[in-house]
N, C-alpha and C positions, 0 to 999 in steps of 0.2 A: 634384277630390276629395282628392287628394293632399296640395293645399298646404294644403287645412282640417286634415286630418288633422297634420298638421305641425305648420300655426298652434296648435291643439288642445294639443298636447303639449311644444311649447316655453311656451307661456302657461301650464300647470299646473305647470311644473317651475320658473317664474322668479319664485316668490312661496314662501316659507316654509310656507304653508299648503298645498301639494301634497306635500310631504317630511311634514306635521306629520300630515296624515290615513295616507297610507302606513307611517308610525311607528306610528301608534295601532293599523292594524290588525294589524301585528306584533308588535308589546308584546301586546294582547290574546291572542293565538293562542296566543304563546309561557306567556303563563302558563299559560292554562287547558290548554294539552296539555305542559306539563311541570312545573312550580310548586304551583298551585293543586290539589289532593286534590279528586276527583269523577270523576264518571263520563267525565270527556272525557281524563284523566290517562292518556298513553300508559304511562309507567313503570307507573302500577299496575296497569293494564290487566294485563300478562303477558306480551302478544301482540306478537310484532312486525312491527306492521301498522300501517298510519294511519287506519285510520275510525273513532278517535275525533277528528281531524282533519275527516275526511269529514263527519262529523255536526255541528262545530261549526260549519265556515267557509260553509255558508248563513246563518246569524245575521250571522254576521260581517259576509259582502257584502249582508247586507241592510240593513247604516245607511254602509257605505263605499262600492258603486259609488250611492246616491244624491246621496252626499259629492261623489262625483267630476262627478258629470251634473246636479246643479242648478243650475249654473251654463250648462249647453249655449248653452238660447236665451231663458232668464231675462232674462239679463246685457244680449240683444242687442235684446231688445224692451223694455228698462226705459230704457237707454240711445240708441235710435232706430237702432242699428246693420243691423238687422235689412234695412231697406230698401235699405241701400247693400249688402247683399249680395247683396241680391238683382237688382243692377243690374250686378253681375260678370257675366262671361260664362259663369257657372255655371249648372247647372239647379237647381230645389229640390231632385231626388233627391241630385245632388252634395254639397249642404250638407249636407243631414241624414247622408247616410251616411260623410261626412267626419267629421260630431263625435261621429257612431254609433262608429268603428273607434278613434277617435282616443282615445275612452274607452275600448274596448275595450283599448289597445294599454295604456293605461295602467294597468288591473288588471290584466292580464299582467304586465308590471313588477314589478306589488304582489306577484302569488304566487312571479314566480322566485325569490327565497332562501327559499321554503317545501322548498326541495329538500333543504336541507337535513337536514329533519326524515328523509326519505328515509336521508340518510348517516349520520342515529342508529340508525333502526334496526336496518341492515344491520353496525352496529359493536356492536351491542348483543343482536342475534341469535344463538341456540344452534340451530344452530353459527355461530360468524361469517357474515354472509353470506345466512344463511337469511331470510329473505323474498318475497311472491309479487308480484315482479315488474310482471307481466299485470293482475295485477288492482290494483296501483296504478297503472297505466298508466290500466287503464279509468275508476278515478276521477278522476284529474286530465281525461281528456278527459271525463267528466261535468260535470265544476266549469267546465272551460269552454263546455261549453253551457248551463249555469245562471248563466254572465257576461254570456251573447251575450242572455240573455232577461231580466235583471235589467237589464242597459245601455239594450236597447229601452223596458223600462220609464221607466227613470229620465230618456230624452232626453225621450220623450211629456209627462212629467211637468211639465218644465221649460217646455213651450209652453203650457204652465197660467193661472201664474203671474208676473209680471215681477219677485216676490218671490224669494231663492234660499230662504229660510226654509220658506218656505210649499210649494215647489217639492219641497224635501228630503223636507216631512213627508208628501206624496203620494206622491211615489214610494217612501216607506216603507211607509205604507199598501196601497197596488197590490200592490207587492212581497210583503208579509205576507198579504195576502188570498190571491193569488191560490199563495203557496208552501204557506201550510200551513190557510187560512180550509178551503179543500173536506175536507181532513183531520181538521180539527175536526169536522167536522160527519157526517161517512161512519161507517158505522156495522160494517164493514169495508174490509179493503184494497182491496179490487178494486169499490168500487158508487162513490159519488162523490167518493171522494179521487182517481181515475184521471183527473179534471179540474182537479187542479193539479197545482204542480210537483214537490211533496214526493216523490210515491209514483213518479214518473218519472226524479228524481234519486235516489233509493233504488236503484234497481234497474240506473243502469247505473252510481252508485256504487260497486256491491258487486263490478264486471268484467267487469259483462255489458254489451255492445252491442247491444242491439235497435233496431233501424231506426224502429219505432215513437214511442219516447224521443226519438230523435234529432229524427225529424218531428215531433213537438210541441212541441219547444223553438225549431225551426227557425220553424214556423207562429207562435208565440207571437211571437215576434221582430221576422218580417215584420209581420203584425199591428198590432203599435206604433209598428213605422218607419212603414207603410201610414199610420195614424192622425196621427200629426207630422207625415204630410205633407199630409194632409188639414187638420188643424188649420193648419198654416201659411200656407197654399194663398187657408182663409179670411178672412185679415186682406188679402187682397189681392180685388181688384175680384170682383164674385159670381161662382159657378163657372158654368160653360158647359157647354150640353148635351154638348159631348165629353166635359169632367170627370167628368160625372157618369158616361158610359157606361161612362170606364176605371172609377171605381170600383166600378162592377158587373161588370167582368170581372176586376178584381181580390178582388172577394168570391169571385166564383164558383171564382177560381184555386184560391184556400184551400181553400174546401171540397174541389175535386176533390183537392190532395193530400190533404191528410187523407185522405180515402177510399180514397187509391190505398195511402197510407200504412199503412194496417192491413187492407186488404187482400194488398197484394205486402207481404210483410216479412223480413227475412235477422236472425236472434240470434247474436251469436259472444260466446264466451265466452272469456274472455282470462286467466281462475285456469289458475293452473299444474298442479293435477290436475281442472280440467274439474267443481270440486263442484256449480255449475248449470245442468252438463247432463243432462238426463233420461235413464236408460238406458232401451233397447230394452224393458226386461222392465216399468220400471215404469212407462211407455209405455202400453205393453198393457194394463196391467190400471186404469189410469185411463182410456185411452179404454174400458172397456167400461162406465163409469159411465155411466146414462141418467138417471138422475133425481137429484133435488140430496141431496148429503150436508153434513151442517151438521156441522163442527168446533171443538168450543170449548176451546183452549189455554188452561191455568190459567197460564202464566209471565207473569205482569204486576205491575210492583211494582218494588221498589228494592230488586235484587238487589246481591248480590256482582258484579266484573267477566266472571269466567266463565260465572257466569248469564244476565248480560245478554247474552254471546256465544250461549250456546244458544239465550237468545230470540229474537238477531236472525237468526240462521240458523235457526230454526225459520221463522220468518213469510217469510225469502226463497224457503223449500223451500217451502211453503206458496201463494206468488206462484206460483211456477214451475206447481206444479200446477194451480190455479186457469187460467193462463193458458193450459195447454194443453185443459183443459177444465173451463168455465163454470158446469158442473155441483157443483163443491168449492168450499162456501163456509167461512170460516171468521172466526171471532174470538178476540182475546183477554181473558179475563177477570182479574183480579185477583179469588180466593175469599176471600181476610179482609177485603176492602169489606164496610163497613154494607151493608145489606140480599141480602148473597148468601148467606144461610144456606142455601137450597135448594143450591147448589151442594154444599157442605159436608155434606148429608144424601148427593146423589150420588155423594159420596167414598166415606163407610161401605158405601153398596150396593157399588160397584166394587172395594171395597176397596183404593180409592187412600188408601196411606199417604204423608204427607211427609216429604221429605229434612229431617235438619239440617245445617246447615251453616255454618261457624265465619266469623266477620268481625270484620277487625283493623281498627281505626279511629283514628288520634291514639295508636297506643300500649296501646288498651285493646282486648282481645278479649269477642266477642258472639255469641250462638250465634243463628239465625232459622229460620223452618220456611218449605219452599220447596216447591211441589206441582210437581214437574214430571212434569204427566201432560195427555194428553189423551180428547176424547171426543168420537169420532164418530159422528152417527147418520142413519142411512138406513133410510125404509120402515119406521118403530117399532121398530128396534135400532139399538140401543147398545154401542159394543164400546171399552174401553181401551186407550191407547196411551202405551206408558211411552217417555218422551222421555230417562229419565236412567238409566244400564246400573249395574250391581251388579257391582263391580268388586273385587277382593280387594286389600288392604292399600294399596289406592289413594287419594291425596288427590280433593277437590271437584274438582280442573283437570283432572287425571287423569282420573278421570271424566266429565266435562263433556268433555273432546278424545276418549274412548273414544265418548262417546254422540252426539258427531257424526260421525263413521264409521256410526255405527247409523241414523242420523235417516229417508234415505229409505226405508230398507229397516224400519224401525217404521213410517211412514205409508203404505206400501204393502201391508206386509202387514193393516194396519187394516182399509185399503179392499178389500183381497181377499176378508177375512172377511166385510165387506156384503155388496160385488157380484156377486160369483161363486157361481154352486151349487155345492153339494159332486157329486162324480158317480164318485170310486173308492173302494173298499171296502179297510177292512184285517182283517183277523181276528187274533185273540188267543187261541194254542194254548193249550188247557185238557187234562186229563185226567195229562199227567204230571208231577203235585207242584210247577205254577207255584206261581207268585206270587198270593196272596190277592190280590183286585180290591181295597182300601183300600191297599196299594202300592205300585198301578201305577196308581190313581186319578187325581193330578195328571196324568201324563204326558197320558193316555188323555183327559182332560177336555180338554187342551187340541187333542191332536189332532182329537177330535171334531168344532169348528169350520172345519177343514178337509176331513175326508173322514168316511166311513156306518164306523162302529168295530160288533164282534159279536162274541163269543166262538165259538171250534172248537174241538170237541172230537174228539180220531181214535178214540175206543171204535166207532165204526160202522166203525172196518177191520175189525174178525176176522168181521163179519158181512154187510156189506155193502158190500165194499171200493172197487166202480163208481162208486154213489151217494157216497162221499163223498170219491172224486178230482174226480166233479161238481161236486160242492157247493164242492171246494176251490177250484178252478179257475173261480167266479165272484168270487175277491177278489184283486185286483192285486197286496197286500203280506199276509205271512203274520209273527206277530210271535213268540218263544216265548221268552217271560219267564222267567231262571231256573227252569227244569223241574229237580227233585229225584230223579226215577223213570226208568229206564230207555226207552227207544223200542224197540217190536220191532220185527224184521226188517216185519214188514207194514207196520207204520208211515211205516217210513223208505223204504218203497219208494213209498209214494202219498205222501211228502213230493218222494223223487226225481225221480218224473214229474212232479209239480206243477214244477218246476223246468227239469225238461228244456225243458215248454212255455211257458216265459218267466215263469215267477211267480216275483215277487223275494222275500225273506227276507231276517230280521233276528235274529241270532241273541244273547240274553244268556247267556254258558252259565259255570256253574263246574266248576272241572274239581278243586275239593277238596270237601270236607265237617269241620263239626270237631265231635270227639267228647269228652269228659269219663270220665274214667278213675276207675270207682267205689272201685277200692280205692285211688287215690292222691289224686283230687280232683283229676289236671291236665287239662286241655285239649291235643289234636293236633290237628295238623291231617291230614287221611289223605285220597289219591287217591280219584274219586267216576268210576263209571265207567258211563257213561248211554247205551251202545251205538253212540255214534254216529263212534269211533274213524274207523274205515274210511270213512263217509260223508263225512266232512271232509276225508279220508286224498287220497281220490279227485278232490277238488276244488280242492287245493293247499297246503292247509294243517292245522296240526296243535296241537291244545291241552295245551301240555305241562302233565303232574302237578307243578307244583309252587308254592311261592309267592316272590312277586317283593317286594322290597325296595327299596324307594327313599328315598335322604339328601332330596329334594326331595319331601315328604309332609305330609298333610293331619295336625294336630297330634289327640293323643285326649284328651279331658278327665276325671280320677277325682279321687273322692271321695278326702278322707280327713279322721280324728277321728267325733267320736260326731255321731250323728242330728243333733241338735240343734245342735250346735256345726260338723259339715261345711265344709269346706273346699273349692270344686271350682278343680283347678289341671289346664292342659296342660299336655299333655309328647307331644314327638315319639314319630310312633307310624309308624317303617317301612313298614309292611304297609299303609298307607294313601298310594299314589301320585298325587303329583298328575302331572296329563297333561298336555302342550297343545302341538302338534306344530307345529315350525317351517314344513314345507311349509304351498301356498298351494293345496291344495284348498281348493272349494268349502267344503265340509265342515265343516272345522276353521278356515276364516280369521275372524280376527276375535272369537272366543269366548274362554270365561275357560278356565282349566285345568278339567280332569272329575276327579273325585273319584273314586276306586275302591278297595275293602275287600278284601284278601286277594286278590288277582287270580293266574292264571298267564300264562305266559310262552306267543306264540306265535310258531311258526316255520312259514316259507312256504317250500312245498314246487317244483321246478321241474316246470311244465307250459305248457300254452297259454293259458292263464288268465291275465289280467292283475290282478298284484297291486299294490295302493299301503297302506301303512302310514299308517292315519290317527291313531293315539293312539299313544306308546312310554311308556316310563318318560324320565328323563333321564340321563344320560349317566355317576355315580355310582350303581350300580345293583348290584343281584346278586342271583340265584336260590338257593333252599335246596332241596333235596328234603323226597321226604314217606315216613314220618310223620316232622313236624316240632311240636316241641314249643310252645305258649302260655305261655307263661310271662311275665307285667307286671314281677314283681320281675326276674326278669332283661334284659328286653329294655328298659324303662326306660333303665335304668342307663347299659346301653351305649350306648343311641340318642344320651344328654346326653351323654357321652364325644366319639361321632362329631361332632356338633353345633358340642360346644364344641374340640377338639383337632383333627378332622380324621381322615378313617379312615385307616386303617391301612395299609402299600403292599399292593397287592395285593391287600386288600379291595375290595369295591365296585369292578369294575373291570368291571363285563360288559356294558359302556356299555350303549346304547338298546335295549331289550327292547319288542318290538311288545305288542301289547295291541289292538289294535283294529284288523282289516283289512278293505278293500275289498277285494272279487271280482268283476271283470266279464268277460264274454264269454260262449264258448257252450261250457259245462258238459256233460263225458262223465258218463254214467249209473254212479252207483257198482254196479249191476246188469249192465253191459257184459259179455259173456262167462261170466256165471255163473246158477245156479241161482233163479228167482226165489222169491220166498216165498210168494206170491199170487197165482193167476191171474186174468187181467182179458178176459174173454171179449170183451168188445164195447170196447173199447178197445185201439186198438195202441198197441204197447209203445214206446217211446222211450229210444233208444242213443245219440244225438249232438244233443246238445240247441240251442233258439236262443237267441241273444244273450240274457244272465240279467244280475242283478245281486243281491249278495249281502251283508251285511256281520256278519263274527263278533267279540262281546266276549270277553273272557275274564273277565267278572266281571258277573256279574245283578245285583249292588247299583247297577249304574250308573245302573240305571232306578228304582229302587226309591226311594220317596218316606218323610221322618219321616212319624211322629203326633203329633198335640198333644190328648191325650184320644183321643177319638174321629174328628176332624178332621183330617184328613191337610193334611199341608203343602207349599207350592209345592218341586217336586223342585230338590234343587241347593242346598237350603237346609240348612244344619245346625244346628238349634236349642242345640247344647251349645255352637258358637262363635260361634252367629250369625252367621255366615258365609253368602255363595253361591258356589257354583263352577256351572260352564257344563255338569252335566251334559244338564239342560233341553234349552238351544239346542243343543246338541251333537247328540242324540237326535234332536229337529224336522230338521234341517238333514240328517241321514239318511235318516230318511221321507222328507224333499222329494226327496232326491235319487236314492233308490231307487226311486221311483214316477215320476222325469223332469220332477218337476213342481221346475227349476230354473230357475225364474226367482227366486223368490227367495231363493234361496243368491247367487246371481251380482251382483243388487244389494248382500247384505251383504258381497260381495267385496271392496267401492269402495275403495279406499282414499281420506282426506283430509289430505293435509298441512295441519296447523295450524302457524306456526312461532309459535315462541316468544322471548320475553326468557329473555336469560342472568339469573337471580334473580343470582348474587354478583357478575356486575359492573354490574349497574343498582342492586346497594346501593352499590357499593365509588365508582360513577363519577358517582352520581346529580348530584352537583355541579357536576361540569365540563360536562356536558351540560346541565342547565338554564342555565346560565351560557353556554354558545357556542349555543346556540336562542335566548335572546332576544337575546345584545350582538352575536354575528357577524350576522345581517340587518340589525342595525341597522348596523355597521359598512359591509355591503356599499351600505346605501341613502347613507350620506354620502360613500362614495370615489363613487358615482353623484352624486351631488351635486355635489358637488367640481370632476368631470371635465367632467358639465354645465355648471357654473357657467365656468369655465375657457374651453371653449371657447366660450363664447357672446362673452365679454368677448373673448377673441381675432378672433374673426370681426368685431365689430363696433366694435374701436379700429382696422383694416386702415383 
């Protein structure tokens, strides 16, 4: 077998025409992934990554190893060679699997200076260096199992035809059918494109290793040798009852791998942060899917590069799920195709709006409308799944690398919202001067899809105060919306036992008020004192009177000029900080900054309580007391002053100011040792409370949702800048986590390294890099040549 393999490889390399096909397939590659403008263009891409490599070089080897294998046994049946091989003291399997490996050995060859492509990106990577390793690893060893089944092909091919012509364009054929015919025709990923090679090269393309993949390119392979050898076997005297019976145990062999093959299976995943492997949590909540949900992704189209990224990472997350359970089907649609107008009605109901998003082409800029959104339905609902995150002053890339971080943890939280019943209660304290139901609407609506929402009121303490620690004490999370009015003593004492005995809370509270001054016309701000001083006191922490300032601020937008002629301009507005904590709780990881209006400062008190600071100001910051003055013309002014110049020493110096604190453990009664205010006959009292969890704002507008007319607006939005900030997810991401129900907080934990192209030196270098991608392989293939050529002429003037 050896010496075929040899004869094989010196006979391809001692003719101009084996140098000339290996040229072509280089030149080719080289353009189209650094020269030629398209979708295959590493440079444009962004990414420094090779799958657009990955996605081209199947075409590629689809007219080049038939290039190399039509000659196999063409050449040797045209020419009568065949029979004197067959009179060597070789077997038929020796032959075949000699000019099997020896082709193989040869597109080997063809791809080592594709390595190079490897040493651009890694020089071209921000930071230097940045690129995922693993998961190029994983695809080159995918390319060479899509060599080992392309070759099989291409010898089978060759025992066709005594023509190499004719030989070429079947094994073209075969090859094309059987890579991407099933995919043409599958009506998603997972029904019958899983019977060719496309959707099996995809996937362990992308750095996954599944054992499954592996055995079907393996099976695909044997297969065609199997066949060549059959075919060969036949020009020789008729087969014999032995023949035939190996080739029935040789059928049968197939089938049982196969079988054993996706039955036993091992997936390893070889990306350097693990992005397709499934977590624990969203595990869980797809295997509890029992009946089929149908997914129709709108990303289909001729996107920009980082759209095409999302998409393709969409539809792997998509595999991955499908694969663990059979139950999640899905497709892609393109909705500005002729005849998808119903699509496009489904938009307005769901209120999926499109991105725009700008695209540079030749020089000239274009703006496109892109839906990235999906919809999944299970059992006659329908629920949205926004694939592309709302990011603040972030470009389309920016965004697109932010919302894949987001990706699993949006299709899981989709499918949670089908499969799952809702089954814990929150309540929403009423009675003291909350928040009108229209703005806390948004929030409330959404949480409703996850848990039973109802309004509480505590006027039944001064008269029935048993009955309504009962009552309290059948809802797991207690919510109290910026409350205006005071809490009495009774109150806070059936809030305290409610707590003692493990019921969580979530507190928005303001700890100012602003009033307008009728004989001046100005606005203070003045301390708001709602009794619950000592109840907080007791618990570890304390809402100071005052208001917090922050250089890092949500901008305010005013009018000015008459009615008609109005002008609306921002101007930084202090008193409005934006948030977003560097720590990697649950909580806070991953979300945009939270927006907060007039907030005070909190300070955590020393106890046994376990405190963590989830939201602060940033690190330019500083507190005023109260009453403190409102005043636009003057705070204006100086804000542009700080902005533009820089504050002042010593100002803004009171770095990180909490604003939003976690409280867990097991909570002393702020009634321990004292008077109570209300006797509770038929309920004992509780002095040392169990494991609780707690969380205090310093500012109720965090929750608090615009209006637009009468129609309140998604929270987090602010229609004067149209802008979002993360107060939303922020809030969610609390409820989940104060109710236990963290699983998914912990998938939006994931982190994903995307790397990236350095943009100014893939402008500055683009040249010299297209220039050593196509001429250095080709360089490398004629010092091969060369040293070939060389030694052949020496060995055989000796």
């Amino acid at each position: 077998m050896f010496t075929i393999i040899k004869r094989e490889i010196n006979s391809f390399f001692s003719s101009t025409v084996g140098y000339l096909v290996i040229a072509v397939f280089l030149v080719i590659n080289g353009l189209f992934l650094w020269v030629f403008s398209g979708n295959y263009n590493v440079l444009d891409s962004g990414f420094a990554d090779l799958s657009p490599y990955f996605q081209l070089a199947p075409w590629v080897l689809l007219f080049l190893i038939p290039a190399v294998c039509m000659r196999a046994f063409s050449d040797e049946i045209k020419m009568g060679t065949l029979e004197l091989l067959l009179t060597k003291p070789l077997h038929l399997k020796e032959i075949v699997l000699g000019k099997y490996f020896g082709a193989v050995i040869l597109i080997v060859i063809a791809l080592i200076p594709t390595g190079l492509y490897v040493l651009t990106i890694s020089e071209l990577g921000l930071p230097r260096g940045n690129w995922d390793l693993g998961s190029t690893l994983g695809s080159y060893i995918g390319l060479l199992f899509l060599v080992l089944a392309y070759t099989s092909i291409g010898v089978f091919a060759s025992t066709l035809s005594q023509n190499q012509i004719v030989a070429f364009i079947i094994a073209v054929f075969l090859c094309f059918v059987l890579y991407y015919g099933f995919e043409a025709f599958a009506s998603s990923s997972f029904t019958i494109s899983q019977l060719g090679m496309k959707a099996h090269f995809d996937s362990v393309a992308r750095g996954v290793l599944d054992t499954r993949d592996l055995v079907y390119f393996a099976v695909l392979s044997i297969l065609f040798i199997g066949l060549t050898v059959f075919k060969l076997e036949k020009k020789s005297p008729a087969l014999s009852k032995k023949r035939t019976t190996h080739y029935l145990q040789f059928a049968v062999g197939l089938i049982l791998l196969i079988g054993l093959g996706n039955y036993i299976y091992k997936r390893f995943d070889l990306t350097q942060d693990k992005r397709f492997t499934l977590s624990e949590e969203t595990k869980n909540i797809i295997a509890s899917i029992d009946s089929p949900i149908i997914v129709d992704v709108f990303l289909k189209g001729d996107f920009p590069p980082e759209f095409k990224r999302l998409q393709g990472e969409t539809e792997q997350l998509l595999a991955e799920f499908s694969a663990y359970n059979s139950n999640i089907k899905f497709d892609f649609i393109n909705p500005t195709e002729e005849g998808n107008d119903a699509f496009l009605a489904q938009f307005e109901k769901f209120g999926l709006t499109p991105a725009q998003v700008s695209v540079t082409e030749k020089g000239k800029q274009s703006t496109e409308l892109v839906y990235p959104w999906a919809l999944a339905h299970h059992d006659g609902r329908s629920v949205k799944i926004a694939l592309l995150k709302n990011q603040l002053g972030a470009s389309s890339e920016e965004r697109v690398n932010s919302s894949l971080q987001n990706l699993q943890y949006a299709f899981a939280d989709g499918f949670k919202k089908l499969a799952n019943e809702k089954s814990k209660k929150i309540a929403v304290l009423k009675g003291n001067g909350e928040y009108d139901d229209r703005y806390i609407a948004d929030f409330f609506a959404t949480l409703r899809e996850y848990y039973f929402i109802a309004p509480f009121t505590l006027d039944s303490v001064a008269s029935n105060p048993e009955k309504t620690l009962k009552a309290l004490h059948s809802f797991d999370l207690i919510v109290a919306a910026q409350p205006t009015e005071a809490f009495s003593d009774a109150e806070k004492y059936v809030l305290d036992q409610y707590i003692m005995k493990g019921g969580k809370s979530l507190w928005l509270m303001d700890a100012t008020q602003m009033q307008t001054d009728s004989a001046t016309g100005k606005t203070f701000a003045f301390g708001k004192d709602l009794n619950l001083g000592d109840f907080f006191f007791k618990y570890g922490i304390r809402i100071n009177p005052n208001l917090v300032k922050d250089v890092y601020s949500a901008p305010i937008v005013l009018a000015s000029g008459d009615e008609r002629e109005a002008q609306y301009n921002r101007y930084p507005w202090f008193f409005n900080p934006l948030s977003s904590s560097a720590n990697n709780h649950p909580i806070v990881t991953n979300i945009e900054a939270v927006k907060f209006s007039y907030a005070s400062g909190i300070d955590t008190l020393p106890n046994n309580i376990q405190k963590t600071v989830l939201l602060s100001t940033s690190p330019i910051s500083k507190s005023v007391g109260l009453p403190f003055p409102i005043d636009f013309d003057m705070e204006i002014p100086k804000n542009l002053q700080v902005v533009n110049e820089g504050p002042a020493p010593g100002d803004f110096s009171a770095g990180e100011i909490p604003l939003a604190v976690l409280l867990e453990g097991n909570f002393t009664s702020v009634y321990k040792n004292r008077v109570k205010p209300i006797s509770l006959e038929n309920t004992k009292n509780v002095d040392e409370g169990v494991a609780s969890k707690m969380v205090v704002i310093s500012d109720g507008d965090v929750i608090k949702n615009q209006m637009q007319g009468n129609r309140p607006l998604e929270l987090g939005f602010d229609k004067m800048t149209n802008q979002f900030y993360g107060n939303k997810e922020f809030l969610l991401n609390t409820v989940n986590y104060l109710l236990d129900d963290s699983g998914l907080i912990n998938i939006r934990t994931r982190q994903i390294a995307v790397p990236f192209l350095d943009p100014q030196k893939t402008v500055a270098q683009r040249t010299k890099w297209q220039m050593l991608n196509i001429l250095l392989p080709l360089g490398l293939l004629a010092i091969f040549g060369l040293v070939f050529t060389s030694y052949r002429k020496r060995k055989y003037t000796r």
